[in-house]
N, C-alpha and C positions, 0 to 999 in steps of 0.2 A: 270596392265601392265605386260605382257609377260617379261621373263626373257631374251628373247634373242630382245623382243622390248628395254629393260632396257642397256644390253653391243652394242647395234646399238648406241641406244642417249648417252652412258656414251664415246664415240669413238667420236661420231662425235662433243660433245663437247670439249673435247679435243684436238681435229683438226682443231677446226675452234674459239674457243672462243677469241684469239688473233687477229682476222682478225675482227670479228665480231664487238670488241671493239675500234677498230682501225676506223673504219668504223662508228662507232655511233661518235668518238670523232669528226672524220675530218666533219661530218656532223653539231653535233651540241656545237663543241668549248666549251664543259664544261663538264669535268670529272665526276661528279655527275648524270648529263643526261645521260652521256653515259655508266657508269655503270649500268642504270635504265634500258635504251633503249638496252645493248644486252642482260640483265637477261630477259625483256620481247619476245625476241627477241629468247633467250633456251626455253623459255614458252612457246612462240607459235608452236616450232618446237616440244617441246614434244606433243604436243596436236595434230598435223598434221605430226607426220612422221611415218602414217599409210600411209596417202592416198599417199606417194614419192612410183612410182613404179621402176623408171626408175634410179638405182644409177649413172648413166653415168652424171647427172646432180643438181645432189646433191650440187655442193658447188654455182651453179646460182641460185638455190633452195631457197636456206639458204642467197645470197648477195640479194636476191630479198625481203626477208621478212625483212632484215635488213633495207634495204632502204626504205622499204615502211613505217616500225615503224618510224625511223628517222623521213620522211616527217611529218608522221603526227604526232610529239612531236616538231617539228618545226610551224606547222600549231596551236598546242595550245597554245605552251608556247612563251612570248617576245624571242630573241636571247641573248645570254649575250657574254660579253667581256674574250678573253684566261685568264686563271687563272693567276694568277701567282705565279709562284714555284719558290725554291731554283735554281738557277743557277749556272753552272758550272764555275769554277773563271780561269784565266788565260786571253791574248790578240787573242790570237788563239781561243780559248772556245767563246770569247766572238763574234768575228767578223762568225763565221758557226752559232751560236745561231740567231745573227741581220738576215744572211741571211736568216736563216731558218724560224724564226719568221715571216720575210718579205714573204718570199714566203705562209707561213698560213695565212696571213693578206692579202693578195692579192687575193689566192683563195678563202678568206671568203666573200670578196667583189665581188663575182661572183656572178649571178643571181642563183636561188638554182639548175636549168636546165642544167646549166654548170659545175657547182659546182663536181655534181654526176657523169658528166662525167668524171673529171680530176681524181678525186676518183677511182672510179673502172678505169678508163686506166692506171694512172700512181701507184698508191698504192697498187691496187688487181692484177696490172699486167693482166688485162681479153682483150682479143682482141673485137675487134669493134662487133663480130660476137656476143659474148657473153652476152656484153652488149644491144645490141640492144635486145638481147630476153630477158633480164632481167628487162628493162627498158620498154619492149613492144612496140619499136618504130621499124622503117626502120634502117635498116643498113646507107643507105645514111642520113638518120638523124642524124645518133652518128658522121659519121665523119667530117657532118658539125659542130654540137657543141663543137667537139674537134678542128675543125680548129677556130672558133669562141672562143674558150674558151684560146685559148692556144697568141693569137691576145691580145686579153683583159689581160691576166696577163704580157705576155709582155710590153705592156702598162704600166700598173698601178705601174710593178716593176720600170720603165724608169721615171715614172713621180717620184715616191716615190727616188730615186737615185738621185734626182737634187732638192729635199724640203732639 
């Protein structure tokens, strides 16, 4: 590897490995996959960031192969249940924790179609435009599953609020 191939990949990891990780977690709800899932995830980008000619798309690039490992570490392995870690103590800590939790427990319960979309709209902040080439669909496809997607958590947080 070229030394100036070597500070491209030492940069753009650096830039994107927090996104990256972020991304494997809200996909596959277990820290250990998703630590697996964005090391493989710098792997394949060192292996293929030859053929990126175009930097202008670089980080849909990179949410594209992220997603696509995801799917398919989802497609082999069972799902598992959020970990659970130390928690913050206090009554305030404790009631943004419930919500928070709720709201991952909701989108977990999302078909995996919707899932990706709530993901990259609301977490990667990418507009519909982006997503859709990311995803390889229609534009008017992403903003049906985000109106579809965003329907269903509403729901499920309504029903989950009155158990």
């Amino acid at each position: 590897m070229k030394k100036k191939d070597n500070q491209r990949f030492e940069h753009i990891y650096y830039a994107y490995k927090d996104d990256v990780l972020r991304i494997c977690y809200l996909y596959l709800k277990d820290a250990g996959l998703a630590e697996d899932a964005a090391q493989e995830t710098f792997c394949k980008i060192l292996g293929k960031l030859h053929t990126l000619r175009d930097e202008t798309r670089l980080k849909s690039w990179i949410l594209s192969i992220t997603v696509n490992i995801c799917k398919n570490k989802l497609r082999h392995k069972s799902r598992r249940e959020i970990p659970t870690e130390t928690l913050p103590e206090g009554e305030a800590a404790e009631a943004d924790l419930d919500t928070a939790l709720s709201v991952t427990e909701a989108i977990g319960r999302l078909s995996p179609e919707l899932r990706e979309i709530i993901i990259l709209y609301y977490y990667q902040e990418l507009t519909q435009r982006e997503i859709a080439a990311i995803l390889r669909v229609p534009e008017t496809t992403v903003a049906y599953r985000l109106r579809t997607a965003k329907r269903q958590l509403k729901a499920f947080l309504k029903e989950d609020s009155y158990e």
